[in-house]
N, C-alpha and C positions, 0 to 999 in steps of 0.2 A: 472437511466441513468448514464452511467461511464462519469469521470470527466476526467480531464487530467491539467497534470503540466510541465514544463523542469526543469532541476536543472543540471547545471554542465555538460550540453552535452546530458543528459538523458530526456526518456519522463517517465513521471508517470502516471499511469493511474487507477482511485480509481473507485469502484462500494460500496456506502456505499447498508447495508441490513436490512432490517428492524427484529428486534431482534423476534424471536414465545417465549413465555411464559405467563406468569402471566399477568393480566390487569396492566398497571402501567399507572399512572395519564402525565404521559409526554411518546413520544414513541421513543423508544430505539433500537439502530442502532449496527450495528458490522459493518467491513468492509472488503473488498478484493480487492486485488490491483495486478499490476504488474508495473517492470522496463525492459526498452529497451533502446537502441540506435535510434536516429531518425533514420528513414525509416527501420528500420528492420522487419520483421513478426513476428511478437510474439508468431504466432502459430506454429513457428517451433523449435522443441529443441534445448537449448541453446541461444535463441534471446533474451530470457528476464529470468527474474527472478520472483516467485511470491512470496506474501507473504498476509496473512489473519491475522484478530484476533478474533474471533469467540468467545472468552471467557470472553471481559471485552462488557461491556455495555456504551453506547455515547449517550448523550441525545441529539437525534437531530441530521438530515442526516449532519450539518454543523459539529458538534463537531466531528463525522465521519471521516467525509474527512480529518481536522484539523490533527487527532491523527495519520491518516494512510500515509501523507503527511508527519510527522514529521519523522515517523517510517523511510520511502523512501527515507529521502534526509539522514537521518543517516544513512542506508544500503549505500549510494554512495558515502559518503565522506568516510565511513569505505573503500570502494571498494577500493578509487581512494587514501588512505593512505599505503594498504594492498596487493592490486594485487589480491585477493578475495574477494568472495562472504559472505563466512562462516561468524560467530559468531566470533570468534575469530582464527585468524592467526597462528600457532602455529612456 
């Protein structure tokens, strides 16, 4: 089930995923997320932003959410520092 947060004006909205591989003794999570403006539609280009991490492994749908939450409110303070979206500003 997708989660959801505000931060700074923004909504966040997390779907942690449960990891396919190897048996592992605890069950391991990736996540996917998006950012928007309240009431915007996010399913139209440009209303939101996504972002995924598909590569590191999260013990537990909590620790998930945790990492992709952190990820989100750093994309928006980068945002609302920078005037963009990107990685770095140039």
């Amino acid at each position: 089930m997708w989660d959801h947060t505000e931060h700074e004006g923004f909504e966040i909205w997390v779907l942690p995923i449960p990891a396919f591989g190897p048996r592992s003794p605890e069950p391991l999570f990736h996540y996917s997320g998006y950012i928007c403006r309240h009431g915007a539609d996010a399913h139209l280009e440009g209303s939101s932003v996504r972002f995924h991490d598909m590569m590191r492994n999260y013990t537990g749908p909590d620790a998930a959410l945790d990492a992709a939450y952190a990820e989100a409110r750093k994309r928006i303070d980068r945002f609302r520092d920078t005037g963009s979206w990107a990685a770095s500003a140039a």
